[in-house]
N, C-alpha and C positions, 0 to 999 in steps of 0.2 A: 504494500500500500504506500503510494506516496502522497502521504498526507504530515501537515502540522499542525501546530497552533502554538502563537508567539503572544504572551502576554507583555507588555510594555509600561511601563508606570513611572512617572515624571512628574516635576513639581509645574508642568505648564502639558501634558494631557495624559489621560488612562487610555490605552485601545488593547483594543482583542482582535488577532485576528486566523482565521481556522481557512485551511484552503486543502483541494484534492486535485491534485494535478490533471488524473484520469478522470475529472469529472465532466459535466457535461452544459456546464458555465452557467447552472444555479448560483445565485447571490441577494445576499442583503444586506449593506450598506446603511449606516446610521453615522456619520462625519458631524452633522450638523451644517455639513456645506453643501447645500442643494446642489452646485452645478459639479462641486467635485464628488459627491456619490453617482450624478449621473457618468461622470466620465469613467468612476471603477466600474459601475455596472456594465461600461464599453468594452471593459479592460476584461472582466472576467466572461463573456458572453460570447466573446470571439476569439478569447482563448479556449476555452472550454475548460476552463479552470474554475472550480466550485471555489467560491470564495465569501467569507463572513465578517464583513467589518465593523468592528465597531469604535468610536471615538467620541470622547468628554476630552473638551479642547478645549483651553484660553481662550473662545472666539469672542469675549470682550475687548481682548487685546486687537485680533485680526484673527485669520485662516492660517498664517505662517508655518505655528508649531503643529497645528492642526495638518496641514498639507504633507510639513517633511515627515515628520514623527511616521506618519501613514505609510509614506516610501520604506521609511526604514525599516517599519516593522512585516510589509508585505514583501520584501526582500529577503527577510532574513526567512521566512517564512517558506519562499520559495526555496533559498538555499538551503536549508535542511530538507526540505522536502525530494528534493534531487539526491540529496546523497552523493555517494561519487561516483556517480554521473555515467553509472555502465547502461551503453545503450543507447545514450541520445542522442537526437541529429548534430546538435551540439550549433550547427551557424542554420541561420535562418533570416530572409527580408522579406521585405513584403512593400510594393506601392499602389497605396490605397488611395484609388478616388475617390469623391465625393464632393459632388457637381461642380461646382469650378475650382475644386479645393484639391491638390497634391501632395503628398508626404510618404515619405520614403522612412521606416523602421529596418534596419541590420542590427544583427547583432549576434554574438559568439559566447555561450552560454562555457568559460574557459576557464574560471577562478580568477580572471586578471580584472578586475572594476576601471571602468571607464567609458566615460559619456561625451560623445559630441553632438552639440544642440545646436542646429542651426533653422532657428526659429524667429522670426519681429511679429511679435501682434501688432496692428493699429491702433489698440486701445486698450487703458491701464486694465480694465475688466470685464468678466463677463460675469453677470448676474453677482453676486456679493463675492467673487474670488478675484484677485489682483494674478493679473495673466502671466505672470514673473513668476508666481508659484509653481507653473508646470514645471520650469528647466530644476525646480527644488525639489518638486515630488522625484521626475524623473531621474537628476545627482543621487537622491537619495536609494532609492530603488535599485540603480545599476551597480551600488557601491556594497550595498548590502546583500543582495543575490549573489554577488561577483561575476558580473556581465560587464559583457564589453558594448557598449550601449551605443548607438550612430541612428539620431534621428534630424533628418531634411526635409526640412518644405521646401516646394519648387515654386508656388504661387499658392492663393487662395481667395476666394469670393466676399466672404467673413471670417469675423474670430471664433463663432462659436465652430463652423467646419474644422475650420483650424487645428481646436485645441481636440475635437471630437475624431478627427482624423488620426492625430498624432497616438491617441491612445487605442483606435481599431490597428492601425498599422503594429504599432508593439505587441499588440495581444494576439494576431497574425503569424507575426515574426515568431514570439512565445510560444504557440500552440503549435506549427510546426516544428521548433529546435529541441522542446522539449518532450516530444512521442517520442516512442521507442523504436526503434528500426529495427526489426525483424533479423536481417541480415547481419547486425551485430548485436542481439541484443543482449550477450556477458561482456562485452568488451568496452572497453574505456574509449573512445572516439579522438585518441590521441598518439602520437606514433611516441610518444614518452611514455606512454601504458600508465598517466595519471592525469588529473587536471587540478 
């Protein structure tokens, strides 16, 4: 079973979060940030990854510790839940349209963290979330999984495609790197026999 659950507790927020790799992108999502639960519900639905989030965040302050804390702890989440990692396709992208909006998700599920974000919204926000917080969920996520992260917009029509792109394309990218391949599926996807 590749499954976890990562409790996380901090003087700026509580979350919980339970995920199934093989599952089949059931999710429930409680942030307190309407448009960032809409975007993990993107996140887990087109990965097919079962995911249960839950978060009591400073959102008196803003969404900040709210947004990363989330990255951090569905990363770490994911990284145990892999294991080491016999079996997986291990690199996977994905360029996702959505109507006049493009982005391109890559990425190498390797133990090495590391994110390139080449992303401009036009405007500081979309519904009560400041759009700067994506490149912070996303830092946070790629660091804590230990993924090697590369996400590009080429254009886009608005921000909310935008930001809604960015997180179908990674869950894309996700749910193909992280199935199992038949073909090896005892072996470690790396010619150093670990990752």
């Amino acid at each position: 079973m590749r499954t976890a659950t990562i409790a996380r507790q901090t003087n700026e927020t509580e979350i919980s979060v339970s995920i199934d790799l093989d599952g089949t992108g059931t999710h429930k999502m409680k942030t307190g940030v309407g448009f960032f639960d809409h975007m993990l519900d993107q996140l887990s639905r087109h990965s097919l990854i079962d995911m249960d989030i839950t978060c009591k965040g400073d959102l008196h302050i803003d969404a900040h510790h709210t947004v990363e804390d989330v990255g951090i702890a569905l990363g770490q989440a994911i990284s145990q839940a892999i294991g080491d990692k016999k079996g997986i396709r291990r690199y996977a992208s994905c360029d996702l349209p959505m109507d006049g909006t493009l982005t391109r998700a890559a990425l190498d599920v390797s133990g090495r963290p590391f994110l390139v974000f080449k992303a401009a919204f036009s405007q500081g926000k979309i519904g009560e979330i400041d759009t700067e917080l994506f490149r912070e969920f996303f830092q946070a996520f790629a660091i804590n999984a230990g993924i090697t992260l590369h996400i590009e917009n080429f254009y886009f029509d608005n921000n909310h495609h935008l930001a809604e792109s960015m997180f179908k394309a990674v869950a894309r990218a996700l749910r193909d790197a992280l199935e199992i391949d038949p073909r090896q599926a005892d072996r470690v996807p790396s010619t150093k026999g670990t990752l």
